[in-house]
Backbone as numpy.savetxt, mean C-alpha at the origin, in Angstrom:
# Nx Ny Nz CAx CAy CAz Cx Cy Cz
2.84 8.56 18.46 2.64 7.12 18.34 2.30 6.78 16.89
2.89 5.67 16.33 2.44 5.20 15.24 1.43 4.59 14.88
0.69 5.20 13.71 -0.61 4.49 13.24 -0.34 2.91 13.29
-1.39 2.31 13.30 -1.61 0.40 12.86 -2.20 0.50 11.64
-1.77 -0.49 11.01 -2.30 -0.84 9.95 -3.82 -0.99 9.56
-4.65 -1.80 10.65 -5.71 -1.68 11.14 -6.81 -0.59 11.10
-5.97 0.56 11.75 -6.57 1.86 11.48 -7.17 2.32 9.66
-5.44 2.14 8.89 -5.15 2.50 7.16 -6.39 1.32 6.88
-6.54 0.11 7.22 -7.39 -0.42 6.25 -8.96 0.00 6.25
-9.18 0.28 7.99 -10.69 0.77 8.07 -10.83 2.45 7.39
-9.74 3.00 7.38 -10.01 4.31 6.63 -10.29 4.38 5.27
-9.70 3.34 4.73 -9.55 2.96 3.29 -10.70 2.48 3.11
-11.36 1.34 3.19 -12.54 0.59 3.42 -13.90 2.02 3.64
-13.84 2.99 4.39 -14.56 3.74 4.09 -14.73 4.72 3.62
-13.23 5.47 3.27 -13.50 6.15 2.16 -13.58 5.77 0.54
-13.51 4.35 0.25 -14.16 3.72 -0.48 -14.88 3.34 -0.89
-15.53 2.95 0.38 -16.75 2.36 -0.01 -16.59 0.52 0.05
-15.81 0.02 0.01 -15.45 -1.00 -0.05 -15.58 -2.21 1.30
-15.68 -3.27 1.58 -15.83 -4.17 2.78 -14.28 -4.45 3.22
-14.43 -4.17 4.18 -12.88 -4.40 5.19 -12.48 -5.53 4.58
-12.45 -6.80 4.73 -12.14 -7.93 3.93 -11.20 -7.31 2.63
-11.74 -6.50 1.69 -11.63 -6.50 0.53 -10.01 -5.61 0.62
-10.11 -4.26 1.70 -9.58 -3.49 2.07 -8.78 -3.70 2.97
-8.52 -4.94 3.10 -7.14 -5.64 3.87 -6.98 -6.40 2.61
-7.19 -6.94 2.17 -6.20 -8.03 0.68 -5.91 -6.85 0.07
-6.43 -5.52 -0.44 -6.04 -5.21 -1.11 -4.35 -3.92 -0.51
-4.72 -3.69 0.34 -3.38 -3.31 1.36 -2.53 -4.04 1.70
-2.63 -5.55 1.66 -1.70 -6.22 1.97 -1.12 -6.87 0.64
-2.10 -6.38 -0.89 -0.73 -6.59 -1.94 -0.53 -5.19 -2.28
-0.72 -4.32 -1.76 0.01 -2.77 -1.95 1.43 -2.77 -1.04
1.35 -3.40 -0.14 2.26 -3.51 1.06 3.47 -4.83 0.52
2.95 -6.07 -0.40 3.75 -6.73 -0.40 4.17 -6.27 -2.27
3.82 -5.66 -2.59 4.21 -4.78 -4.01 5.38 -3.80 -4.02
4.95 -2.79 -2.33 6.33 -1.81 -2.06 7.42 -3.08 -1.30
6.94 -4.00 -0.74 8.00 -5.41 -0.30 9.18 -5.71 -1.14
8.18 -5.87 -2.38 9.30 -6.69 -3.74 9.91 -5.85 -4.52
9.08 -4.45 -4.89 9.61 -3.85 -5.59 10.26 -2.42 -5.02
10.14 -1.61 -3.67 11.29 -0.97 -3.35 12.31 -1.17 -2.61
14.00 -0.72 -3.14 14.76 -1.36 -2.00 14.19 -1.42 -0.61
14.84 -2.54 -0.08 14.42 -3.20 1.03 15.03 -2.61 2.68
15.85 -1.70 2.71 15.63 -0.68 2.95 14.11 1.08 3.34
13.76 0.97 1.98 13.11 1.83 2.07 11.67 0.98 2.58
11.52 0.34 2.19 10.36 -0.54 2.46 10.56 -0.93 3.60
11.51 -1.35 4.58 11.96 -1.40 6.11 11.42 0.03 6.51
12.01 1.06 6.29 11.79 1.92 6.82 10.29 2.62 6.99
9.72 2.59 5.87 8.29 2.81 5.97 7.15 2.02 6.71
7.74 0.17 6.50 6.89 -0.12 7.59 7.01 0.35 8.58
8.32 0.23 9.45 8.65 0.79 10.25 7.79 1.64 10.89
7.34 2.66 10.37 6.34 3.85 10.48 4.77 3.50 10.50
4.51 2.04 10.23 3.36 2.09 10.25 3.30 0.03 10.89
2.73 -0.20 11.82 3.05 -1.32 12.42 2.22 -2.07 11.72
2.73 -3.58 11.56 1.62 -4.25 11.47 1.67 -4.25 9.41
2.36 -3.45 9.15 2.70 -3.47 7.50 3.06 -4.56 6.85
4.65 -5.21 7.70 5.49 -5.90 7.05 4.86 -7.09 7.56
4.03 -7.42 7.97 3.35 -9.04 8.68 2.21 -8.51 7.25
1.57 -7.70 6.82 0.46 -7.65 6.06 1.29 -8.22 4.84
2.03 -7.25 4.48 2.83 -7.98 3.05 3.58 -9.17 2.73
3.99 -10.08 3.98 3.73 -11.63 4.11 2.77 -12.36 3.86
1.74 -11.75 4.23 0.60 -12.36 4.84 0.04 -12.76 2.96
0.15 -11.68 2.35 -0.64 -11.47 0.87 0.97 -11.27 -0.07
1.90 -12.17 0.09 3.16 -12.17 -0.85 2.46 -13.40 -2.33
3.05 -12.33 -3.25 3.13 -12.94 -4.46 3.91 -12.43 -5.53
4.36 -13.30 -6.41 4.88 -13.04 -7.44 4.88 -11.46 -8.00
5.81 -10.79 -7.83 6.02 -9.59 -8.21 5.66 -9.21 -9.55
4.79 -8.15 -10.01 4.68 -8.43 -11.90 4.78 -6.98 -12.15
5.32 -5.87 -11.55 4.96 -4.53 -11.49 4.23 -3.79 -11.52
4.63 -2.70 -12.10 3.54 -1.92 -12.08 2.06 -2.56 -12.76
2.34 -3.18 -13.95 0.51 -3.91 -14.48 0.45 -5.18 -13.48
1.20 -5.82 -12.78 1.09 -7.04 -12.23 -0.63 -5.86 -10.35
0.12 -5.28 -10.34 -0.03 -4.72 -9.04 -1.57 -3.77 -9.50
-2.09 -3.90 -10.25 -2.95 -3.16 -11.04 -4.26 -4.64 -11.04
-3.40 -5.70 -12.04 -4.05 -6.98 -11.77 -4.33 -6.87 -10.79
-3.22 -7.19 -10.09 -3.80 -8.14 -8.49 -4.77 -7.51 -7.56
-4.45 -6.20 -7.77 -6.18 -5.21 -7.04 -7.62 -5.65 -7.61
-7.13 -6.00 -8.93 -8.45 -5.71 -9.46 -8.99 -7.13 -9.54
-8.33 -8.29 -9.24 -8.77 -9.65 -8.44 -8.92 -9.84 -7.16
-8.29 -8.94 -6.23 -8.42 -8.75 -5.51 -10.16 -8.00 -4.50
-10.75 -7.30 -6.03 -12.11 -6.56 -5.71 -12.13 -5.22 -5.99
-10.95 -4.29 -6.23 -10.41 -3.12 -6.35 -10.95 -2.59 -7.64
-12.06 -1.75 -8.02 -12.08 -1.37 -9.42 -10.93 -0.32 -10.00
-10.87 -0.50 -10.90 -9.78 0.70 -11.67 -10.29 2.37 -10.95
-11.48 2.67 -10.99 -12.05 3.83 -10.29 -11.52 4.08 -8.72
-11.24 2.75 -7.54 -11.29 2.85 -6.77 -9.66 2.88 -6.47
-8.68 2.83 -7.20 -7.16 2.30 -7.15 -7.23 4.11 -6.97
-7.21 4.91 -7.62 -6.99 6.50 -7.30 -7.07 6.86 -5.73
-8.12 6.70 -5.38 -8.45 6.56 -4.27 -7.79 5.99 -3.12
-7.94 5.05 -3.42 -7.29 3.71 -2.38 -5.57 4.53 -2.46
-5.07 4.59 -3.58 -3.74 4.99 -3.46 -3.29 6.39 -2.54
-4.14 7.56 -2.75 -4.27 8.73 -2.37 -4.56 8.46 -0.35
-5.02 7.38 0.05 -5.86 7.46 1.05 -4.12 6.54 1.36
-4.08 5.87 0.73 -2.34 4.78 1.67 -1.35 5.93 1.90
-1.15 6.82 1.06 0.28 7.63 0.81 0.03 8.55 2.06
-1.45 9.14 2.10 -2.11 10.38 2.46 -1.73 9.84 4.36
-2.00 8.63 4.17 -2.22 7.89 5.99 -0.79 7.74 6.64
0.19 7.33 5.34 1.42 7.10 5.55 1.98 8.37 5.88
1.88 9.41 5.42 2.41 11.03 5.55 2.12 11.51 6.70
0.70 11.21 6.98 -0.09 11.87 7.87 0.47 11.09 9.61
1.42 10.14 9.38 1.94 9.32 10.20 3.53 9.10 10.25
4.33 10.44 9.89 5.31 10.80 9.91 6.21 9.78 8.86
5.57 9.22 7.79 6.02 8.50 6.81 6.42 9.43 5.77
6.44 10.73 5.85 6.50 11.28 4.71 7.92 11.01 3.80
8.90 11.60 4.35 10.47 10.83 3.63 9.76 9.43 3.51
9.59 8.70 3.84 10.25 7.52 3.47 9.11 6.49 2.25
7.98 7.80 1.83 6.87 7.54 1.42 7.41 7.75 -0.40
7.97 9.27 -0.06 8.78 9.76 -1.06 10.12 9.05 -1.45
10.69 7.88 -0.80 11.64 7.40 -1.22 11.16 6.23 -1.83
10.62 5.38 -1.45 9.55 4.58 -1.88 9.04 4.54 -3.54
8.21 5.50 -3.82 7.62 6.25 -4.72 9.06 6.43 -6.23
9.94 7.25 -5.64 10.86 7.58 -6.28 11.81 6.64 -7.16
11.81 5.28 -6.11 12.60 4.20 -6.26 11.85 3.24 -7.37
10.70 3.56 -7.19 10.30 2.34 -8.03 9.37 3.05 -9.64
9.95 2.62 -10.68 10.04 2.82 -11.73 8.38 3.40 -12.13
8.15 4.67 -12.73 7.04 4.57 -12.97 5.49 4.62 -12.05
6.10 4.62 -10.51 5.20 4.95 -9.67 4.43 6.02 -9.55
5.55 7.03 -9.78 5.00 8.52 -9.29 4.15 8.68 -10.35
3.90 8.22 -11.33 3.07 8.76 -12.05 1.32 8.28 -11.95
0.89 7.65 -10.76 0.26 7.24 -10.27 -0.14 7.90 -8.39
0.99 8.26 -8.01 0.72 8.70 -6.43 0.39 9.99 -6.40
């Protein structure tokens, strides 16, 4: 059965340290970041794998700015630069751990400059 989103944000939220609130905006512009910026396709497919994704990255859609746009928007969002390592390691780690792995790695691959961050 596939993880909920629900689950990724309360995991995130505590291995952070962070308030659920904070740890849903900030998943739902990680979610609407892989939206805009990997083919749409791969980003189908990964929600896919994790329910409740592609309603999150609606939910928190904005202006695409890349890789520094998506850096911003965490860190208005409440996200310190310290906690983005983390937070990132704990999305990929939940997504894998939830038979997302291909499509985590396609994701990643597709979009310019990612991997050097996941």
């Amino acid at each position: 059965m596939a993880a909920n989103v629900d689950e990724l944000i309360a995991e995130i939220a505590a291995q952070t340290k962070i308030d659920v609130p904070v740890a849903r905006r900030a998943i739902g512009t990680i979610a609407n970041f892989v939206a805009s910026e990997a083919p749409a396709a791969a980003a189908a497919a990964l929600f896919a794998k994790l329910p409740g994704m592609a309603p999150l990255a609606q939910e928190y859609r904005q202006p695409s700015g890349g890789l520094f746009g998506i850096f911003n928007a965490l860190m208005v969002s409440g996200i310190s630069l310290a906690d983005m390592p983390r937070m990132t390691a704990s999305f990929v780690g939940f997504a894998k751990a939830n038979g997302a792995e291909r499509e985590v790695n396609e994701v990643v691959n597709s979009i310019p400059g990612l991997a050097q961050f996941v």
